[in-house]
C-alpha positions as CSV (number, residue, x, y, z in Angstrom):
1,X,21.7,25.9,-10.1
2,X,25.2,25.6,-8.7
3,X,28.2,26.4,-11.1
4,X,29.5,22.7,-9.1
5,X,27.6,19.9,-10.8
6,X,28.1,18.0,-7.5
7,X,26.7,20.3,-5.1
8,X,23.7,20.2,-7.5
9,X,23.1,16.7,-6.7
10,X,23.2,17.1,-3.1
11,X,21.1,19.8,-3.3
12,X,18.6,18.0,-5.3
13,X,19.1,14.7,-3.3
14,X,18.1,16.4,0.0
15,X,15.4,18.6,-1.8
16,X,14.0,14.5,-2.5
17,X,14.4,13.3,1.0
18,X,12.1,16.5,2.3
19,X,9.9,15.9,0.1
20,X,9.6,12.1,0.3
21,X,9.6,12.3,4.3
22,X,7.3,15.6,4.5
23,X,4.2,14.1,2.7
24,X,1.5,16.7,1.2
25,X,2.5,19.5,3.4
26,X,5.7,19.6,3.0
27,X,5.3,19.6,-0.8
28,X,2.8,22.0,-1.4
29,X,4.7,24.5,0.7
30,X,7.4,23.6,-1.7
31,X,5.3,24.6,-4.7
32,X,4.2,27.4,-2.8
33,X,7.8,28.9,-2.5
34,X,8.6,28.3,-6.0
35,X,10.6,25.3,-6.1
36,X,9.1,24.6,-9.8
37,X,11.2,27.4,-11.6
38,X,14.6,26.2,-10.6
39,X,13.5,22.5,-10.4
40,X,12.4,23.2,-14.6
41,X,15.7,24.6,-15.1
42,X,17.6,21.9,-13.8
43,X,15.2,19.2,-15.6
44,X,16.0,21.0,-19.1
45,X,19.8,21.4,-18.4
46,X,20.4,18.2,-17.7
47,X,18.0,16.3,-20.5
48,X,20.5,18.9,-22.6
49,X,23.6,17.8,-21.2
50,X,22.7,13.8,-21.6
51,X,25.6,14.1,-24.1
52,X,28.9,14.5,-22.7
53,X,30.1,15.8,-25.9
54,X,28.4,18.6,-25.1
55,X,29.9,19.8,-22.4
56,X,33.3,21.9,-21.5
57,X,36.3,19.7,-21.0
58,X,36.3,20.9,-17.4
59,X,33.0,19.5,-16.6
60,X,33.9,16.2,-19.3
61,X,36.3,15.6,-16.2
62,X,33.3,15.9,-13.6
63,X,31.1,13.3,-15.9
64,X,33.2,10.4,-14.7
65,X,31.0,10.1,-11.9
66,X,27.6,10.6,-14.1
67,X,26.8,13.3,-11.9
68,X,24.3,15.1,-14.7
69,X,22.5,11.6,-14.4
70,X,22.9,11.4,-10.8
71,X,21.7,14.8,-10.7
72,X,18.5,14.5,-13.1
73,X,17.5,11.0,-11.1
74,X,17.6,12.9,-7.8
75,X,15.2,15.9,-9.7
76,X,13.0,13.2,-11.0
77,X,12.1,12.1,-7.9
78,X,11.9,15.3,-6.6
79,X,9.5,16.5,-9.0
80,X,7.4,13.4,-8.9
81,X,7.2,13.6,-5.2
82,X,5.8,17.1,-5.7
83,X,3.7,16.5,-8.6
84,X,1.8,13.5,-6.3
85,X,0.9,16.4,-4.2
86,X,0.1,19.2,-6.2
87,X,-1.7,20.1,-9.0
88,X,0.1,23.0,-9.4
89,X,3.1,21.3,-9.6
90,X,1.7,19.1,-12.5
91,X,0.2,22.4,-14.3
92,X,3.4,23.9,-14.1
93,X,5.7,20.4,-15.5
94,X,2.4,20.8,-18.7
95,X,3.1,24.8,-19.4
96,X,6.6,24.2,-19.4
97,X,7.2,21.2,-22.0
98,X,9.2,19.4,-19.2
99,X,7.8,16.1,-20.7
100,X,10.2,16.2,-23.2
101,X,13.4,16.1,-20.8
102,X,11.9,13.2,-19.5
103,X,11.5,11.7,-22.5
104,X,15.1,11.8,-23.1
105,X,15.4,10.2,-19.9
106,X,13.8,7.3,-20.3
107,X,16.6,6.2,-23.1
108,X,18.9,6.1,-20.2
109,X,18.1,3.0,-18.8
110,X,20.7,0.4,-20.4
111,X,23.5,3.0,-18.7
112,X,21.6,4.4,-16.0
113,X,19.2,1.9,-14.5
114,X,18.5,4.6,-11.6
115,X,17.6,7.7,-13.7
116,X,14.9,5.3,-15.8
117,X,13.3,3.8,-12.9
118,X,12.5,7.4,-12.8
119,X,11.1,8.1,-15.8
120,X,9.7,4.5,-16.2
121,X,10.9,3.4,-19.8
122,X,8.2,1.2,-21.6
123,X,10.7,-1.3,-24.0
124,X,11.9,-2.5,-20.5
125,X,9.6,-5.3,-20.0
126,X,11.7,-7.9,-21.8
127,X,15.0,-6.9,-19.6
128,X,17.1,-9.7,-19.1
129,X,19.3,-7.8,-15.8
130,X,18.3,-9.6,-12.7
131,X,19.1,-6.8,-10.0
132,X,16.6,-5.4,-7.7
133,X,16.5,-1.9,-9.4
134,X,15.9,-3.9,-12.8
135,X,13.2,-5.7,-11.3
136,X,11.7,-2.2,-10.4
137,X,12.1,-1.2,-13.1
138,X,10.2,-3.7,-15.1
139,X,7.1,-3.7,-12.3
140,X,6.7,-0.2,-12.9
141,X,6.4,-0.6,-16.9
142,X,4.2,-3.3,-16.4
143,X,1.8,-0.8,-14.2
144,X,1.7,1.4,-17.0
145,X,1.2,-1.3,-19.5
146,X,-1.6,-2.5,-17.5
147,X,-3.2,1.1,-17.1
148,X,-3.4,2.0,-21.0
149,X,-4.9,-1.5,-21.9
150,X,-7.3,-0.3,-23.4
151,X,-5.5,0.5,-26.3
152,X,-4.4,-2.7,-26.9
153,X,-5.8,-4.9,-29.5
154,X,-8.3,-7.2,-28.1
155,X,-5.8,-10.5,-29.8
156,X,-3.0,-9.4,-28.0
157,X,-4.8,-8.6,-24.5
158,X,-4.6,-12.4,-23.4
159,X,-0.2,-12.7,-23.9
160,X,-0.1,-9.0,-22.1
161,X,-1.6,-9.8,-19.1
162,X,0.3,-13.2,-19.0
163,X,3.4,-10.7,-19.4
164,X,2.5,-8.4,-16.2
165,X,1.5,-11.1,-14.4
166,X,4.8,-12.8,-14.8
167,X,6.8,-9.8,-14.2
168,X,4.7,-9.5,-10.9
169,X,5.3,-13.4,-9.9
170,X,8.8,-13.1,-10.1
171,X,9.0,-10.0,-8.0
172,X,6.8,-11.7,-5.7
173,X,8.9,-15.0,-5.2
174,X,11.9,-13.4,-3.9
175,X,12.2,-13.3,0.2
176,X,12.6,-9.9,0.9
177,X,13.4,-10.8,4.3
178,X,16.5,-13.0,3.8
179,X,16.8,-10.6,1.0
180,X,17.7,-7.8,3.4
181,X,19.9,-10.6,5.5
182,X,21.8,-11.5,2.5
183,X,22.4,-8.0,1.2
184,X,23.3,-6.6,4.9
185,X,26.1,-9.2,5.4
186,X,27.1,-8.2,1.6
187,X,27.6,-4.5,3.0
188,X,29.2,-5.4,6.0
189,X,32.0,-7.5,3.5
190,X,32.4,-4.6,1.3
191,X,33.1,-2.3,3.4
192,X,35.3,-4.5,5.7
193,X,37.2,-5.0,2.6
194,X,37.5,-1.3,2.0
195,X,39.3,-0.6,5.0
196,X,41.7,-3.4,4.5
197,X,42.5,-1.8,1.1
198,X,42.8,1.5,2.8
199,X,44.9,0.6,5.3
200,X,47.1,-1.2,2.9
201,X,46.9,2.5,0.7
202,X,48.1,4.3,3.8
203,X,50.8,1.5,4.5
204,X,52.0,2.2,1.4
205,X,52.1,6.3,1.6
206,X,53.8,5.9,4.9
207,X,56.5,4.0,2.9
208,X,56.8,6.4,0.0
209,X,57.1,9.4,2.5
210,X,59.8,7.5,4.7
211,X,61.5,7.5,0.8
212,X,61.0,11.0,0.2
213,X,62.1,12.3,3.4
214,X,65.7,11.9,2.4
215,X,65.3,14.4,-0.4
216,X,62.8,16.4,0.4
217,X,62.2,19.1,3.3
218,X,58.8,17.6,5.3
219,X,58.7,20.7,6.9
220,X,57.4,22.5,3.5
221,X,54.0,20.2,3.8
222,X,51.6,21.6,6.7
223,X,51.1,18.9,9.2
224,X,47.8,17.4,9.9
225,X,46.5,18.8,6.4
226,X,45.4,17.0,3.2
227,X,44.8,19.2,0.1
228,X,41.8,18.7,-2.1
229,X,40.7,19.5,-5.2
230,X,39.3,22.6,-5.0
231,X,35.5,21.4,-6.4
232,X,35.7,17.9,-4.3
233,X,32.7,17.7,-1.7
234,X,33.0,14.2,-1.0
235,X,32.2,15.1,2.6
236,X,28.7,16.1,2.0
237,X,27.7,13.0,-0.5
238,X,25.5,10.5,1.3
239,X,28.2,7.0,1.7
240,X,28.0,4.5,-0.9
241,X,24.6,2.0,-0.2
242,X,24.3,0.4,-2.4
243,X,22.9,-2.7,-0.8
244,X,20.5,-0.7,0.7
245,X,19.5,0.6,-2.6
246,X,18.6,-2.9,-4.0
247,X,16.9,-3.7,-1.0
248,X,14.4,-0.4,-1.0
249,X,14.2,-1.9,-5.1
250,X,12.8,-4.8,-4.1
251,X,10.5,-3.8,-1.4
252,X,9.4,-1.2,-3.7
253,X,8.8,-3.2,-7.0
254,X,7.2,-5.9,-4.5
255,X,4.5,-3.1,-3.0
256,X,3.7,-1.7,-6.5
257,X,3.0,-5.0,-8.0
258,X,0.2,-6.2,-5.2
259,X,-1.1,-2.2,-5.7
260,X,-1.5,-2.9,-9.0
261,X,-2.7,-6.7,-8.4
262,X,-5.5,-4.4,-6.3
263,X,-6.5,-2.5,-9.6
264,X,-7.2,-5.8,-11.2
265,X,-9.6,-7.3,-9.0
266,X,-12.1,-3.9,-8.9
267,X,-13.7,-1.8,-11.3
268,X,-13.1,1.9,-10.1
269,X,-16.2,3.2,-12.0
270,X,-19.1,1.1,-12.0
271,X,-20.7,1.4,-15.6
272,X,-24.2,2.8,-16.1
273,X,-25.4,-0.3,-16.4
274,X,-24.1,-1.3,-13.8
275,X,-25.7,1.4,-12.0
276,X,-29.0,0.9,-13.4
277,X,-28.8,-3.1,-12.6
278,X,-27.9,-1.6,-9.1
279,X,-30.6,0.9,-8.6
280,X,-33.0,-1.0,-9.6
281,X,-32.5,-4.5,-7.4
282,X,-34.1,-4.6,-4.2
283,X,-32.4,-3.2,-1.5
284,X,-31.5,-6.0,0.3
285,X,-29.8,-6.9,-2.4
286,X,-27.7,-4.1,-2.9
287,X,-26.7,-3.9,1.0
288,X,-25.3,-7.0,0.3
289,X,-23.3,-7.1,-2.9
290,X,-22.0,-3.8,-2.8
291,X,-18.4,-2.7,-1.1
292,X,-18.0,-0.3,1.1
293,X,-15.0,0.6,2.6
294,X,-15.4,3.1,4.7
295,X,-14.3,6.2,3.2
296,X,-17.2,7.1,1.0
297,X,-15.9,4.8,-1.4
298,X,-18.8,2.3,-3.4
299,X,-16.6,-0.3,-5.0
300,X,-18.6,-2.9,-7.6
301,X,-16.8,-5.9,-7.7
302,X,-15.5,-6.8,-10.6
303,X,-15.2,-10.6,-11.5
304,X,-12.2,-11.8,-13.0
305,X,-12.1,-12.6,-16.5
306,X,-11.0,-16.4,-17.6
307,X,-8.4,-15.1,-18.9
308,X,-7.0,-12.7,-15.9
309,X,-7.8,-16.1,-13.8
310,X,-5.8,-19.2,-16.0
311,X,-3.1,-16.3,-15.7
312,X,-3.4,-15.8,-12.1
313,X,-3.2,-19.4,-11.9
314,X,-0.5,-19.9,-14.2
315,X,2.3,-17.1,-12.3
316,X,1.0,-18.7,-8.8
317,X,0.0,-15.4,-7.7
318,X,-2.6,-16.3,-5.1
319,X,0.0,-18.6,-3.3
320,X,2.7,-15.9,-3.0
321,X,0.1,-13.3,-2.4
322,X,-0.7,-15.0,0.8
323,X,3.4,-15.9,1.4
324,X,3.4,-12.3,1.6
325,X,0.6,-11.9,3.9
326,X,3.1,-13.2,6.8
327,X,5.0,-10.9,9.2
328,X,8.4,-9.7,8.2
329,X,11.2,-12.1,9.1
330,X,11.8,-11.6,12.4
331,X,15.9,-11.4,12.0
332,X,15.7,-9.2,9.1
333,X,13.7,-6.8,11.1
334,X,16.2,-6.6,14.1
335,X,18.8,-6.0,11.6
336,X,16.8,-3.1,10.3
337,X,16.1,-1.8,14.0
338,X,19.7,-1.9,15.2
339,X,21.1,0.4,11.7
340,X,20.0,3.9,11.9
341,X,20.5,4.0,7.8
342,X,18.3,0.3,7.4
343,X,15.4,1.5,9.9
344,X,13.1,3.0,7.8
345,X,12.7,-0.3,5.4
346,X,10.8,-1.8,8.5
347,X,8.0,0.6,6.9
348,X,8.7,-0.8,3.8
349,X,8.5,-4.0,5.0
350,X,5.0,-3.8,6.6
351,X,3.6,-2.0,3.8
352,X,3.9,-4.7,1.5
353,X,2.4,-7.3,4.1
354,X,-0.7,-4.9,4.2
355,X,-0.7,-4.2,0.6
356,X,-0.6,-8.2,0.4
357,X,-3.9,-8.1,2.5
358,X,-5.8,-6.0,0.5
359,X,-4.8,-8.3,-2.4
360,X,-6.3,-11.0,-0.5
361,X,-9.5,-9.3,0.1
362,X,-10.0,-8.4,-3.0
363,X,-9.6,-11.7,-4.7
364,X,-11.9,-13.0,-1.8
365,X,-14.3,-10.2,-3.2
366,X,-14.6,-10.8,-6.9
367,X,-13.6,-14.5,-7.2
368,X,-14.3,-18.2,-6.9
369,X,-12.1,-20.5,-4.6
370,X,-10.8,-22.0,-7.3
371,X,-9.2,-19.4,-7.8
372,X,-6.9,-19.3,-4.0
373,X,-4.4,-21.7,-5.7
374,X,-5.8,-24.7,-3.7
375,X,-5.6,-23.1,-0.3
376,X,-8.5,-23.5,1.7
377,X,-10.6,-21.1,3.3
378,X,-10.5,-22.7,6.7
379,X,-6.7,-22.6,6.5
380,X,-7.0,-18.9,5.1
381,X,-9.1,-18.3,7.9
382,X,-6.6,-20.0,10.4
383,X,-3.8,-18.1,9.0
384,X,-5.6,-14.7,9.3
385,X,-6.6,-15.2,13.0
386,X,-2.8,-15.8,14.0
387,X,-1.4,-12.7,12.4
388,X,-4.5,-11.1,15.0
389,X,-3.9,-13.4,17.8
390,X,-0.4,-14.8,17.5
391,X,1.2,-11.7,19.9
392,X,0.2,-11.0,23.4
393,X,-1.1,-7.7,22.3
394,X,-3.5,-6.9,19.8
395,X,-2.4,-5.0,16.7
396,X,-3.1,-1.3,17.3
397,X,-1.2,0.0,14.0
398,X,-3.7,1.5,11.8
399,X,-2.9,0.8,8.2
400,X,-2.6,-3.7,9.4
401,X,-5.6,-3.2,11.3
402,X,-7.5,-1.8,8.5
403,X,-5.8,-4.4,5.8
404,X,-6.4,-7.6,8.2
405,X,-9.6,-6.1,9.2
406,X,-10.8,-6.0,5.2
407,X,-9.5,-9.4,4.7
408,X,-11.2,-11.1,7.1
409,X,-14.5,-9.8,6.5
410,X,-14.1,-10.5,3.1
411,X,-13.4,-14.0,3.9
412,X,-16.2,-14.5,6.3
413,X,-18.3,-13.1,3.9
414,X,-17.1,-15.8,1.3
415,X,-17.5,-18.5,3.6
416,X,-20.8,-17.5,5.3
417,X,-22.4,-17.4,1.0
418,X,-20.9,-20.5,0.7
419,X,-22.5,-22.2,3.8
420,X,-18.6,-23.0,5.2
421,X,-18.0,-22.5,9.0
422,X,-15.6,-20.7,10.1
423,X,-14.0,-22.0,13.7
424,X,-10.9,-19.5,13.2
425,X,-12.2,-17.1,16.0
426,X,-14.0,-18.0,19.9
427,X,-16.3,-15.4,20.8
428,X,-14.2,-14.6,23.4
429,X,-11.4,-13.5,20.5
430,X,-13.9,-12.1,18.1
431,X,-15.2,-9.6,21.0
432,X,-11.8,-8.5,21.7
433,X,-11.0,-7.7,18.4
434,X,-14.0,-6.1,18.1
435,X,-12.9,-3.5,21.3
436,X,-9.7,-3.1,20.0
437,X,-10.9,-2.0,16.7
438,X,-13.4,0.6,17.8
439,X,-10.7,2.1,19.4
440,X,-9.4,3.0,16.4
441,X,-9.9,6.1,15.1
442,X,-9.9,5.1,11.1
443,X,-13.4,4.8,10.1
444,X,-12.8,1.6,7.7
445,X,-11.5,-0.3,10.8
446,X,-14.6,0.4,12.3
447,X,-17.2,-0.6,9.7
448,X,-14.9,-3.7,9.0
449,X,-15.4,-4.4,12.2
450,X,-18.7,-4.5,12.8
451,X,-19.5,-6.0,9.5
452,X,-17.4,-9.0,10.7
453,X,-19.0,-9.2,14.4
454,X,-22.9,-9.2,12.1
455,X,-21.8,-11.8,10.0
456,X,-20.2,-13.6,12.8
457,X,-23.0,-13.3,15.1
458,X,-25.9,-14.5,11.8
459,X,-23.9,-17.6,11.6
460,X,-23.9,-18.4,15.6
461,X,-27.5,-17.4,16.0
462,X,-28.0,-20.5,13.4
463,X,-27.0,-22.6,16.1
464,X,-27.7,-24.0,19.7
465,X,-27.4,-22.3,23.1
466,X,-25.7,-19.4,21.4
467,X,-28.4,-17.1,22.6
468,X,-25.7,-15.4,25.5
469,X,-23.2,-14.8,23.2
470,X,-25.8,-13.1,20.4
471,X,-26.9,-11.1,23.8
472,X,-23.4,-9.7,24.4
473,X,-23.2,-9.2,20.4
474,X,-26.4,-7.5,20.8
475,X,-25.4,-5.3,23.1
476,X,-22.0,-3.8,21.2
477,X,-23.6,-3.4,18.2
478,X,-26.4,-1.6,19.4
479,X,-24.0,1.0,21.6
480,X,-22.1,1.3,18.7
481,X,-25.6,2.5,16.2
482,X,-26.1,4.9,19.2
483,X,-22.8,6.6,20.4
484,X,-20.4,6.1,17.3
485,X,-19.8,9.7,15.8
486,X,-19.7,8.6,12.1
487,X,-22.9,8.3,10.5
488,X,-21.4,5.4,8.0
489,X,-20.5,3.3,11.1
490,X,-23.6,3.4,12.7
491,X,-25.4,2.5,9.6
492,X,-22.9,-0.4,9.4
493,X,-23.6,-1.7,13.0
494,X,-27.5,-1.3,12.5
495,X,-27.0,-3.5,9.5
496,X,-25.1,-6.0,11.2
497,X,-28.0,-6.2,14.0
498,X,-30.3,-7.0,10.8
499,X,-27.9,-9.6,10.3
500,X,-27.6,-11.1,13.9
501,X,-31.5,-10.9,15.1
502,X,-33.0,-11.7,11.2
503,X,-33.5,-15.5,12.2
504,X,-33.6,-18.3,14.3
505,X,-34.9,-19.0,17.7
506,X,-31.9,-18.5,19.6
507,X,-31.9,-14.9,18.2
508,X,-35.6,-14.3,19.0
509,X,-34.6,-15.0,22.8
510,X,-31.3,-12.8,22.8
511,X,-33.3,-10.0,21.6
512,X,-36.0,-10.3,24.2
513,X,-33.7,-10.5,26.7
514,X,-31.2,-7.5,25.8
515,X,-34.6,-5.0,24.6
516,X,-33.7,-4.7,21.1
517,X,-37.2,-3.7,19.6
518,X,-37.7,-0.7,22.7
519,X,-33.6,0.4,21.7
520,X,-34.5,0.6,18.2
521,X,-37.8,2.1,18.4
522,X,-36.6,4.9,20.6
523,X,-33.1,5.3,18.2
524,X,-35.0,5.4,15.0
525,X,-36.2,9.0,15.1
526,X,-32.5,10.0,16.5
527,X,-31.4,8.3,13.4
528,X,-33.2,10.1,11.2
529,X,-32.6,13.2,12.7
530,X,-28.7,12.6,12.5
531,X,-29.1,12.4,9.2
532,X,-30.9,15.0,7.8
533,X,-28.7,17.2,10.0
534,X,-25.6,15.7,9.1
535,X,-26.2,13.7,5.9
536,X,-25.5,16.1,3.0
537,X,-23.1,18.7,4.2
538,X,-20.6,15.3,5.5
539,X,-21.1,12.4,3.8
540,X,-20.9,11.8,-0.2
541,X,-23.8,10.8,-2.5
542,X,-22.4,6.7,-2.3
543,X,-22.9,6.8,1.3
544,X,-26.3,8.7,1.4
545,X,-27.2,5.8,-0.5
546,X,-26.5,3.4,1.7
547,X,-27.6,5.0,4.7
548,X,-31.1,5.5,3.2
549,X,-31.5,1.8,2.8
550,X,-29.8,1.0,6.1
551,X,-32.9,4.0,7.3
552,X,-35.6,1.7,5.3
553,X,-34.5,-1.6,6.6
554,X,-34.6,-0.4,10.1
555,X,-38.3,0.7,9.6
556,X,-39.1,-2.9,8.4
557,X,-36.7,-4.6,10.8
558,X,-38.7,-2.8,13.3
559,X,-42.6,-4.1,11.8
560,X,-40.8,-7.6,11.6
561,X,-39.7,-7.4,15.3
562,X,-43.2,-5.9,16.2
563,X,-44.7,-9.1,14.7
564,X,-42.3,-11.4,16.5
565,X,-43.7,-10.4,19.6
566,X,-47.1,-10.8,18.7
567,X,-47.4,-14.3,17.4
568,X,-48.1,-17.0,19.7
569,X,-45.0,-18.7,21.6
């Protein structure tokens, strides 16, 4: 609350930055010193002051640099970065009628592109403006437009998705990696061409001195010191980045719109009916058309409409979902790595290659292969087993791990139903992922990964003189149902060894050979035990659920072992 409207901004600008950079803790201990009651004020002068008209001549003067706009995007952000993280926050922005200020934002946006990103203006959708903020902008309008559908009228539901879709496709289709190429070398001009005018400026000033000196006493003037205005702070703005800005736009506006994308392709509350239909199938069934990801999480697939799939079609969205499934351009991320200011979009940049994953999985999840654009899953399958195996390294980052992870189990999943074999991964690879990933310490790695080696391993033991490998498949599975802490990814690997040893004569001779009936009958108790100790004091009611059928299955995988070894060879 600064009597300088500039120093406000920088205040509020590095008030942002914390809390963009400090995450959850960061802003709670914001709430938790009170940062609402100034942050209000500010919101409620500014929304007042919209109008320069308003305002004292003096500070008129100060307007020539929008700095009450400047100043209410920077507290925008601030407050929606807080408000993500606390529900105080949000109870506090209610009591206080701050909707209203930004409200009045929102009618910003043909002047002030910046400050409506932030308050997300609805009419935007039609916007002609090609920039990257603009193309923000619009993605974000179409997330809302998409989340209050249900208010539209069921004629005009058809022409609105068509409308997000396209406003998704054309964010999509731009290169984000030549995009930060093309706006770097625009920077690097810009500013070269500053300094030229500069230089030129101070050419000039030495002239006009030289002039002066004839009439005028130099001596008067203190050397070495330049006289500002008495309210300039120039020295503590952030420098003009503007290219940076539009790149961040970009990135942004691309990440949202396969989030949202995401949202499309799942239902997030299965219906009762659903739940009955669910409840009600055997449990076989349900193992094996639910979703689970992990983190307590039961997602229902939800198939996409004909409509939501011509329109998919239509915008090309499958094709530039998996364009964006490919590592960053490898020049655009040196670029990034060698400027301290341009670093942190190499985040940016990965984010939307894993948000472009989970796309991928999902659409694997809920629809037909017609629906892939005319990619095939072999070449789908080829593709995802280079972004694993095209360094010398396995991946070890977390967040890819768990979106390549998804994707591929989705796709073998897809292929195995379909009968469609999948020569993307050797054992040899397929094992090695599998120790990389149980290294992890994310928990939807871990059942991703098992999942994967079960449906891997059902297909092999299908074949001829697999029996070795389905031994050493055996054998990981089984050590990870006995040692792994988590109760969910032990009932995910004692799944997948329902999977492996269901069938087939090659599996009959793994499982001799590697004990499996003796390891399970001795585990089963311990099983049970784990999970009335553990069950309902750590794990939610979805994955009690599924841990009571993976409990059940083991019983009869056991009698159905026990039989094996009876009948005559």
């Amino acid at each position: 609350m600064d009597y300088s409207l500039a120093v406000r901004e920088t205040a509020a600008g590095a008030l942002r930055n914390l809390s963009a950079c400090g995450g959850f803790e960061v802003c709670d201990d914001m709430v938790s010193k009170d940062i609402m009651t100034p942050l209000v004020a500010l919101l409620k002068e500014c929304s007042t002051g919209l109008d320069a008209n308003q305002l004292s001549p003096e500070k008129r003067i100060e307007m020539d640099k929008n700095y009450i706009e400047d100043t209410a995007n920077e507290a925008v952000n601030l407050l929606w970065n807080i408000c993500e993280c606390s529900s105080t926050a949000v109870h506090i922005f209610n009591k206080e009628g701050c909707l209203e200020a930004v409200l009045r934002y929102m009618k910003k946006f043909s002047t002030n592109v910046d400050l409506a990103i932030s308050a997300v203006l609805e009419t935007v959708m039609m916007c002609p403006e090609n920039t990257m903020k603009h193309i923000l902008l619009r993605t974000l309008t179409a997330g809302i437009v998409w989340n209050i559908k249900g208010t539209i009228p069921p004629g005009s539901l058809g022409s609105m998705i068509n409308a997000i879709l396209k406003i998704f496709s054309e964010s999509l289709a731009i290169d984000a990696g030549e995009t930060v190429i093309r706006m770097k070398e625009a920077e690097k001009n810009r500013l070269k061409l500053a300094v030229e005018r500069e230089t030129e400026e101070n050419m000039s000033d030495v002239t006009e001195n030289c002039v002066l000196s004839e009439d005028y006493d130099l001596e008067e003037i203190p050397k070495g010191k330049v006289k500002k205005g008495e309210n300039d702070i120039s020295d503590f703005l952030p420098p003009d980045q503007q290219e940076l800005k539009e790149v961040t736009a970009l990135l942004m506006a691309q990440q949202t719109a396969l989030e949202i994308i995401v949202n499309m392709c799942c239902s997030e509350d299965p219906s009762d009916d659903e739940w009955e239909e669910l409840s009600s199938s055997d449990e076989s069934d349900f193992m094996e058309n639910s979703y689970n990801d992990g983190s307590g999480l039961l997602m229902s697939p939800l198939c996409l409409s004909d409509e939501v799939k011509s329109a998919f079609m239509n915008n090309l969205i499958p094709k530039k979902i998996l364009e964006k499934t490919a590592f960053p351009n490898s020049v655009a991320l040196d670029i990034c790595m060698h400027n301290l200011s341009w670093k942190p979009l190499i985040k940016k940049l990965n984010a939307v290659q894993c948000r472009a994953l989970t796309c991928l999985q999902n659409i694997l999840l809920v629809s037909d292969v017609d629906c892939l654009g005319g990619a095939s899953l072999q070449s789908i399958a080829q593709h995802l087993s280079q972004l694993v195996f095209a360094k010398m390294e396995l991946p070890t980052d977390t967040e890819f791990l768990e979106a390549i992870t998804s994707a591929l189990r989705a796709l073998l999943q897809t292929m195995a139903s379909k009968n469609i074999s999948q020569p993307c991964m050797t054992p040899e690879q397929l094992l090695s992922l599998c120790e990389a990933g149980m290294d992890s310490s994310n928990a939807s790695v871990k059942v991703n990964i098992v999942s994967i080696l079960g449906i891997s391993g059902s297909i092999l033991a299908k074949g001829q003189d697999t029996a070795e490998t389905l031994k050493v498949i055996g054998k990981f599975l089984l050590e990870v149902a006995m040692k792994e802490s988590s109760l969910v990814v032990a009932g995910e690997a004692l799944d997948a060894l329902f999977d492996v040893f269901a069938d087939g004569k090659e599996a009959e001779k793994a499982a001799v050979e590697i004990r499996l009936l003796p390891a399970l009958k001795e585990f089963q108790p311990v099983f049970k035990m784990r999970m009335r100790k553990e069950g309902k004091g750590k794990y939610s009611t979805d994955q009690l659920c599924v841990l009571d059928n993976v409990k059940m299955n083991l019983k009869r995988f056991i009698a159905y072992q026990e039989t094996l070894g009876k009948s005559p060879t």
